[in-house]
N, C-alpha and C positions, 0 to 999 in steps of 0.2 A: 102622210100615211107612211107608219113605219111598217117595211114588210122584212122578214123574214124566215128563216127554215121551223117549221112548226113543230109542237114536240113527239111527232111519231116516226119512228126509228125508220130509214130507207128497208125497202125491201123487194126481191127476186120480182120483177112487172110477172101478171099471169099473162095478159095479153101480148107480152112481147116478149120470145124467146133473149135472153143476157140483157135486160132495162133492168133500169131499177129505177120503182116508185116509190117517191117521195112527196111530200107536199111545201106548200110554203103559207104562211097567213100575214095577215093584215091586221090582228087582234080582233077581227068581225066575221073575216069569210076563209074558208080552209079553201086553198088553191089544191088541186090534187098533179101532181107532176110526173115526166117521168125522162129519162136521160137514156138515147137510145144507145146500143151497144157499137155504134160507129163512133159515136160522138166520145162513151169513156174510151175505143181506142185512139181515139184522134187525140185528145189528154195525154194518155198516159205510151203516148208515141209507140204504139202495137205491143207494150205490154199483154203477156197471157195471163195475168192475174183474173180471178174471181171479180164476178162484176162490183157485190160489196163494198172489197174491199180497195177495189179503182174509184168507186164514189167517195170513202171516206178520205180516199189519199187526194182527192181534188173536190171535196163537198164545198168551199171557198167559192170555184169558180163558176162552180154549176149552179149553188144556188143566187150567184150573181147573172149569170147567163139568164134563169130559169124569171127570177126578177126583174129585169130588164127588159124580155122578152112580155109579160102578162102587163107594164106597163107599157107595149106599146099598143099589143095587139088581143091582150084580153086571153083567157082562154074558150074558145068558141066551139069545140069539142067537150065542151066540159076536165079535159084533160089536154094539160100542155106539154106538149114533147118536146123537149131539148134537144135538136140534132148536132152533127158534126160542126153545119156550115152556122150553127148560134156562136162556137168559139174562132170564127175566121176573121182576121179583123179586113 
C-alpha cells in the first residue's frame, strides 16, 4: 500500500488553535490529519512563522511522521494527530 499526502491543500485545524489539517490516502481511504502547534514548533526550532507556512517548509517530515504513525497505530479518533514527541527519535 502506497500511501501518501492526498490532493487537498493543508489548512488552519478549526478544532485546534495553530494545527493544521491535512490528510494523507492510500488511493482507497482519505486518512484525515493534523500536526499540532508544538510539534510544527518542535520542527521549525521555535520559529514564529505562520502555522501554513511551517507545514509547507517541513510537509516531507510530517507527512512521513503522519504515515508512519496510521501504519502502526491506525487512526482511532477518526483523526490522527501528529505531536512533538512523533518527531523525537
Amino acid at each position: 500500500m502506497v500511501m501518501r499526502i492526498s490532493g487537498h491543500e493543508p489548512s488552519p485545524d478549526d478544532q485546534v488553535p495553530g494545527a493544521v489539517a491535512f490528510s494523507i490516502t492510500d488511493d482507497r481511504k482519505v486518512i484525515r490529519c493534523r500536526v499540532s502547534p508544538e510539534a510544527l514548533r518542535t520542527l521549525a526550532c521555535g520559529s514564529d512563522d505562520n502555522a501554513i507556512t511551517l507545514f509547507h517548509a517541513h510537509q516531507d517530515q510530517i507527512v512521513k511522521a503522519a504515515i508512519a504513525k496510521y501504519q502502526r497505530a491506525g487512526a482511532p479518533d477518526e483523526v490522527l494527530t501528529i505531536a512533538d514527541d512523533d518527531f523525537r527519535a
